[in-house]
C-alpha positions as a Python dict, from the first residue, in 0.01 Angstrom:
ca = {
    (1, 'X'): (0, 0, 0),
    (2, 'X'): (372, 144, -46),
    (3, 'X'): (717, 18, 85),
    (4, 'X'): (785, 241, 370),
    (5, 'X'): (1105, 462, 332),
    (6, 'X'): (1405, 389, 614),
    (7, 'X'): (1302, 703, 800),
    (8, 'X'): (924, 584, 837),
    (9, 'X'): (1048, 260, 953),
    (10, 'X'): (1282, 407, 1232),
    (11, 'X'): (1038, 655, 1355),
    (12, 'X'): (755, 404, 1392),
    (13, 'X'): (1038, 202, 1570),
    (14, 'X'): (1151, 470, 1827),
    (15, 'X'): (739, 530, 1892),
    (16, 'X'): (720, 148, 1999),
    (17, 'X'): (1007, 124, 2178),
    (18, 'X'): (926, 422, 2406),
    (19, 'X'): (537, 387, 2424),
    (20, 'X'): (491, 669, 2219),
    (21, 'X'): (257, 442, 1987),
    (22, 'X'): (44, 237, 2183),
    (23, 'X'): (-231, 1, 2050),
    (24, 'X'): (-531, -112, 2235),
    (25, 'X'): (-886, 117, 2296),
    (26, 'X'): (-854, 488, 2335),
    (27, 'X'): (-1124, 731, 2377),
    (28, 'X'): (-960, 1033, 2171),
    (29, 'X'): (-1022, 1408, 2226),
    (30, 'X'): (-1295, 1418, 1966),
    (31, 'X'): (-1438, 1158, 2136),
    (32, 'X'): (-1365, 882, 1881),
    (33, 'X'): (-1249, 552, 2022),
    (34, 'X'): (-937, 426, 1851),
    (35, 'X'): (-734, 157, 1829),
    (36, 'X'): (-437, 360, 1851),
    (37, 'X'): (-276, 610, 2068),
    (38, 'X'): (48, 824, 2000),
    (39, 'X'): (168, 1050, 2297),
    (40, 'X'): (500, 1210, 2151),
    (41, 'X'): (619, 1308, 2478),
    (42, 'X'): (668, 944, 2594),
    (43, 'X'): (985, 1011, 2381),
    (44, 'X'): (1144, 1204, 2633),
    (45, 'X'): (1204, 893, 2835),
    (46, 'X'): (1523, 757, 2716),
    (47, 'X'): (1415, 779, 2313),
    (48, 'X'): (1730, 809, 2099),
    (49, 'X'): (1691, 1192, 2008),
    (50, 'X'): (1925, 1192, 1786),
    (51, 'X'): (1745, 943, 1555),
    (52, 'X'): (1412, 1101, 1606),
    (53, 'X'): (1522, 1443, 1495),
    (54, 'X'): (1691, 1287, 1189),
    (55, 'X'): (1374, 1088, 1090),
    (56, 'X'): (1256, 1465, 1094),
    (57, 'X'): (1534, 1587, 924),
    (58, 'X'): (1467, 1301, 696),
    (59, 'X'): (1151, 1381, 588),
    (60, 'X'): (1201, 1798, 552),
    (61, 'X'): (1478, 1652, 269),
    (62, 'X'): (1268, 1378, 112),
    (63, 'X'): (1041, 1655, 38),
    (64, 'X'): (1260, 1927, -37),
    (65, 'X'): (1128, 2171, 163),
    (66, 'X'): (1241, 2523, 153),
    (67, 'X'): (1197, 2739, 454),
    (68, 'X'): (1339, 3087, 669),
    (69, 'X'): (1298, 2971, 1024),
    (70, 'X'): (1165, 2680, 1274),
    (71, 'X'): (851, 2728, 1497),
    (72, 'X'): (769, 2473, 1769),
    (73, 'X'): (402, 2535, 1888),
    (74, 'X'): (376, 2451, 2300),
    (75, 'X'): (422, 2161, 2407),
    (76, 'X'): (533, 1886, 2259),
    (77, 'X'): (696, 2096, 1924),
    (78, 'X'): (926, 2279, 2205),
    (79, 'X'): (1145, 1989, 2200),
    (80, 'X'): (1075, 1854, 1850),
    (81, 'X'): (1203, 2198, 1700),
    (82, 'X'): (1503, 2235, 1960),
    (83, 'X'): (1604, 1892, 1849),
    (84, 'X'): (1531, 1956, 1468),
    (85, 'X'): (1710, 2254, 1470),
    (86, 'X'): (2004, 2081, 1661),
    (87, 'X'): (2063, 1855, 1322),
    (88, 'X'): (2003, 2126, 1098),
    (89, 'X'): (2292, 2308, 1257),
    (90, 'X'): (2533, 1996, 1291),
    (91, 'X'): (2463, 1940, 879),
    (92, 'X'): (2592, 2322, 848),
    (93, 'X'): (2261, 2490, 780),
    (94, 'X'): (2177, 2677, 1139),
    (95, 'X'): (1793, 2782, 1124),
    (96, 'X'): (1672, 3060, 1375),
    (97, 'X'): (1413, 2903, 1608),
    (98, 'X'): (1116, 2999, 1805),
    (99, 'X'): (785, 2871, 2032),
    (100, 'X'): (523, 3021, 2184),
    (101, 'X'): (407, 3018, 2555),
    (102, 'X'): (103, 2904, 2632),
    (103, 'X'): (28, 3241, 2859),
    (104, 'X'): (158, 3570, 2775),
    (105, 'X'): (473, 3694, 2959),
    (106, 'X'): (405, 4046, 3160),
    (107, 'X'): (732, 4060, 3265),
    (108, 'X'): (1100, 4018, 3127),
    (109, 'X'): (1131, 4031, 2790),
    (110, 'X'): (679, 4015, 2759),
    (111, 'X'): (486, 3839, 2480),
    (112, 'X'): (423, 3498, 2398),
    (113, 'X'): (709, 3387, 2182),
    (114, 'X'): (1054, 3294, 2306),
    (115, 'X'): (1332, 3340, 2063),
    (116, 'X'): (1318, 3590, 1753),
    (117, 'X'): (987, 3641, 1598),
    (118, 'X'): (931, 3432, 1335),
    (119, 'X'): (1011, 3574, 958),
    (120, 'X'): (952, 3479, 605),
    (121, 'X'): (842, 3165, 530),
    (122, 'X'): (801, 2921, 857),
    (123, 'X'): (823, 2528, 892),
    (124, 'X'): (560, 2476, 1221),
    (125, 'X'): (700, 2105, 1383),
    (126, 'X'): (478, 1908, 1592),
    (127, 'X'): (391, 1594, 1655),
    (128, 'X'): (55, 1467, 1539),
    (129, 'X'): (-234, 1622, 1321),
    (130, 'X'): (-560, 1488, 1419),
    (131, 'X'): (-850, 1710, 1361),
    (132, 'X'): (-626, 1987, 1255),
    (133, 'X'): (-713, 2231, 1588),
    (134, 'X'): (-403, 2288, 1722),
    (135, 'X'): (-238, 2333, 1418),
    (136, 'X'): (-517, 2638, 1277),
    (137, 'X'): (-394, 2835, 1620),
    (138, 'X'): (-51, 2838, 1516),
    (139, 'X'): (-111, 2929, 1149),
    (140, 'X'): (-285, 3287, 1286),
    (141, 'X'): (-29, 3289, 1568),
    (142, 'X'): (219, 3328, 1275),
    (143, 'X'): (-36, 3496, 1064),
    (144, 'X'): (-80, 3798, 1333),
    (145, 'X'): (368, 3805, 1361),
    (146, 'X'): (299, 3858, 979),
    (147, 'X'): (510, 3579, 893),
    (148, 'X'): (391, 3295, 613),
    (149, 'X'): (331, 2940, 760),
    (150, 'X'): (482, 2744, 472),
    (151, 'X'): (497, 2412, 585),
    (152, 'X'): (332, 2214, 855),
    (153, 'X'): (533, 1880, 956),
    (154, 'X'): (428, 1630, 1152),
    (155, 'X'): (538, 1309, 1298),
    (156, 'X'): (220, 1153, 1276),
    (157, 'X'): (-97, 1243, 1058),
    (158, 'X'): (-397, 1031, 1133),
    (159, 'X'): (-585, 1111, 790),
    (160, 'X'): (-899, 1174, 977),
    (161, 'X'): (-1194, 1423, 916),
    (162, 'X'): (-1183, 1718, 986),
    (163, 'X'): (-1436, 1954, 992),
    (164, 'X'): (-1555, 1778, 689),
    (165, 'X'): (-1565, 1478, 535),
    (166, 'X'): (-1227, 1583, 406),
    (167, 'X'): (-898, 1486, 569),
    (168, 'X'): (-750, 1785, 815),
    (169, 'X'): (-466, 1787, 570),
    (170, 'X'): (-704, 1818, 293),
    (171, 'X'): (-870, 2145, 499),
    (172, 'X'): (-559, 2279, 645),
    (173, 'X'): (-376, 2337, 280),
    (174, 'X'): (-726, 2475, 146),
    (175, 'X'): (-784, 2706, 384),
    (176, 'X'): (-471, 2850, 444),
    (177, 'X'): (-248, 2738, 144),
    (178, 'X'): (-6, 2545, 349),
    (179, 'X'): (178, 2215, 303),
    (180, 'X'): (105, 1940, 527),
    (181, 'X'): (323, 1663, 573),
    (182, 'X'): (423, 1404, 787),
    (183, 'X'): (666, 1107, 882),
    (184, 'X'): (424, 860, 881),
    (185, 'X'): (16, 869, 828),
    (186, 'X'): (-216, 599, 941),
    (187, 'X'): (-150, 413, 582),
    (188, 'X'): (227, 374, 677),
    (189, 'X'): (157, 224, 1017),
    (190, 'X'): (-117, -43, 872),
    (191, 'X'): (126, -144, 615),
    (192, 'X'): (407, -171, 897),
    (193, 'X'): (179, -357, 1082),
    (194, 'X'): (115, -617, 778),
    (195, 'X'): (474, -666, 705),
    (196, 'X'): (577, -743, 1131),
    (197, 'X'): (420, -1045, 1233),
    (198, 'X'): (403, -900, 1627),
    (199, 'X'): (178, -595, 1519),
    (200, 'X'): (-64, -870, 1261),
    (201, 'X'): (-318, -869, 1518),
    (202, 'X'): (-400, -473, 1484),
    (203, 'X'): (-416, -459, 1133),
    (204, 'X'): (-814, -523, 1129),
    (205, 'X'): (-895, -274, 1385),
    (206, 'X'): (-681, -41, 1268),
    (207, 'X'): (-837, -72, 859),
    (208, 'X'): (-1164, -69, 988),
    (209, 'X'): (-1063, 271, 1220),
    (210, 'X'): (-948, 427, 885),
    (211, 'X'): (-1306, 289, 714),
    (212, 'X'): (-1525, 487, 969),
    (213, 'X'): (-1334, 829, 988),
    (214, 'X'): (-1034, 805, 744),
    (215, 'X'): (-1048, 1043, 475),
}
């Protein structure tokens, strides 16, 4: 266990508040049952935006990450990275962002990616790493541009398998030589949950969820 950082605690905060971060039984994706859900665009509801894009902002400094240029994969990092790159600009260092559609334009301006093709080294924002999917198809979206996905950032990382027994994390920076980070990871939100009498109850569930397909 570790003391969570102020960010951590605010971010976990803002996903309660709006439903984001639900507890109870969810059948996931995978098809994994878990005690936990997080839906980051339960956010848009009336979640302080301003905090949640500094708990982002937050993090990229705690880590002193180094990048060229934002890319929000569809959906949910569309408004993470607008948001992101909001702060960025308001703290004087303006970042050039892009996202990708989901179909390819044949009209207009054409393509898949709205806003300047991403360059150099690129910091991909989303909102949760689970099996590590989504993320692999924008690291060869970004690939194919023949830009370098530096950094993947996430607000929440699960810390499950992936195709292995190793964490997606674990696979994501072997394969591909990326850093992974995140916010918060399934650790951070059991140890919130020990130290906030109102979330005790979970704690079990959510330990013995990490036992079975943790990594």
């Amino acid at each position: 266990m570790y003391e969570l950082k102020d960010f951590q605690k605010t971010f976990i905060e803002l996903a309660l508040q709006s439903n984001a971060l639900e507890f109870g039984q969810f059948e996931l994706k995978s098809g994994r049952n878990s005690p936990y859900f997080f839906n980051a665009a339960k956010m848009l509801n009336g979640c302080d935006l301003f905090k949640l894009a500094n708990c982002y902002v937050d993090a990229i400094e705690d880590s002193h990450m180094e990048f060229d240029c934002l890319y929000g994969p569809a959906y949910k990092g569309i408004f993470l990275g607008s948001i992101v790159a909001t702060v960025l600009s308001q703290k004087g260092s303006p970042c050039p962002l892009s996202f990708n559609r989901k179909e390819i334009k044949d009209h207009g301006e054409g393509g898949n990616i709205i806003g300047a093709d991403p360059v150099g080294n690129v910091l991909i924002i989303d909102d949760v790493l689970s099996a590590g999917t989504a993320a692999r198809e924008s690291i060869k979206l970004l690939e194919d541009l023949n830009s370098t996905p530096k950094i993947f950032l996430v607000g929440l990382d699960r810390q499950e398998k992936g195709k292995s027994d190793s964490s997606a994390k674990t696979e994501l920076e072997y394969d591909f030589g990326i850093h992974v980070s995140s916010i918060i990871n399934l650790d951070a939100l059991i140890e919130y949950s020990h130290n906030n009498q109102n979330f005790h109850s979970y704690v079990v569930e959510l330990e013995q969820y990490r036992s079975s397909w943790g990594a």
